[in-house]
C-alpha positions in Angstrom: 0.0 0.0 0.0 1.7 3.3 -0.8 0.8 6.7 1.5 1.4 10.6 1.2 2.9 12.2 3.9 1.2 15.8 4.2 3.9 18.4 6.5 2.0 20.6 8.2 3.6 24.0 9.3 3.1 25.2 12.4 4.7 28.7 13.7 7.6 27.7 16.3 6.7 24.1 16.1 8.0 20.9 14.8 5.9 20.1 11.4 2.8 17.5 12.2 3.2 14.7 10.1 0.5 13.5 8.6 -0.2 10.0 6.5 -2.9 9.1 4.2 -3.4 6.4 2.3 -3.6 6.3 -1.5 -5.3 6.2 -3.6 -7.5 8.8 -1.9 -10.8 9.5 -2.9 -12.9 13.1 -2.9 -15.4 11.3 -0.2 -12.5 9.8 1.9 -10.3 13.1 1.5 -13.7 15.1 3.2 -14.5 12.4 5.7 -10.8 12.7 6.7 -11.2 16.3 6.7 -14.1 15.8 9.4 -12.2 13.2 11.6 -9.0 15.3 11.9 -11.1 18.5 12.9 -13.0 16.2 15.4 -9.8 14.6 16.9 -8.2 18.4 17.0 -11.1 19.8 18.7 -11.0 17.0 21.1 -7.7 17.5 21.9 -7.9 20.8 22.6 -10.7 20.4 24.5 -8.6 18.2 27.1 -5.7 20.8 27.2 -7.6 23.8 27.5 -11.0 23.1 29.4 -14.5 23.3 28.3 -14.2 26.9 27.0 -12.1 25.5 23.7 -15.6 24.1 22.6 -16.0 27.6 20.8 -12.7 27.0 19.5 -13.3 24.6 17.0 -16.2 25.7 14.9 -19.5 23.5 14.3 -20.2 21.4 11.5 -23.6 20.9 11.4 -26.6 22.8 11.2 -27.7 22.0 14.4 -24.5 23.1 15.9 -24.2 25.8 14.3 -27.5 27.3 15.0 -27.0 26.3 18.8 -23.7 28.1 18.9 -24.6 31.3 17.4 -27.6 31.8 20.4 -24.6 31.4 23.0 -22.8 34.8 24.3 -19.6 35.5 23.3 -17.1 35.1 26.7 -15.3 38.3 25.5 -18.6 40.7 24.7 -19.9 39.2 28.4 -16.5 40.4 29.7 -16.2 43.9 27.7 -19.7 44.4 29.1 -18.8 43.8 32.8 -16.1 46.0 32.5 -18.2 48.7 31.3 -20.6 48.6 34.2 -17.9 48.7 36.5 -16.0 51.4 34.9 -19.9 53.3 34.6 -20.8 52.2 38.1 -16.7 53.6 39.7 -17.6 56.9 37.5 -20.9 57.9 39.2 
């Protein structure tokens, strides 16, 4: 069975290596395409804590529809401040 090895950069890393099988088909190549993404979200997910779920962005409709009604942690903080610095002022 022969393979392509894909090198993929990453800024002040060591390249991930990455082997596929060949020959690679247009389905396999997009069902790859959603295992990596999976397996890197889980990842990241067990490094960083429950907040890297926003991370790694939906890939169904589902998903996406539930993750746009969630706030954004950085607008709910930029808001706090805001009250504070409003609430310091008067």
């Amino acid at each position: 069975m022969t393979s392509l090895q894909l090198n993929l950069s990453m800024p002040g890393a060591v390249p991930a290596v990455l082997t596929l099988p060949l020959p690679l088909t247009p389905q396999a190549l997009r069902e790859l395409d959603v295992a990596v993404s999976n397996s890197l979200g889980n990842l990241l997910r067990d490094l960083c804590g429950v907040a890297a779920d926003r991370a790694v962005p939906p890939t169904d409709a589902g998903a996406i529809e539930y993750a746009s009604w969630l706030p954004d942690p950085g607008a709910v903080e930029m808001a706090s401040w805001t009250a504070q610095l409003q609430s310091a002022r008067q």
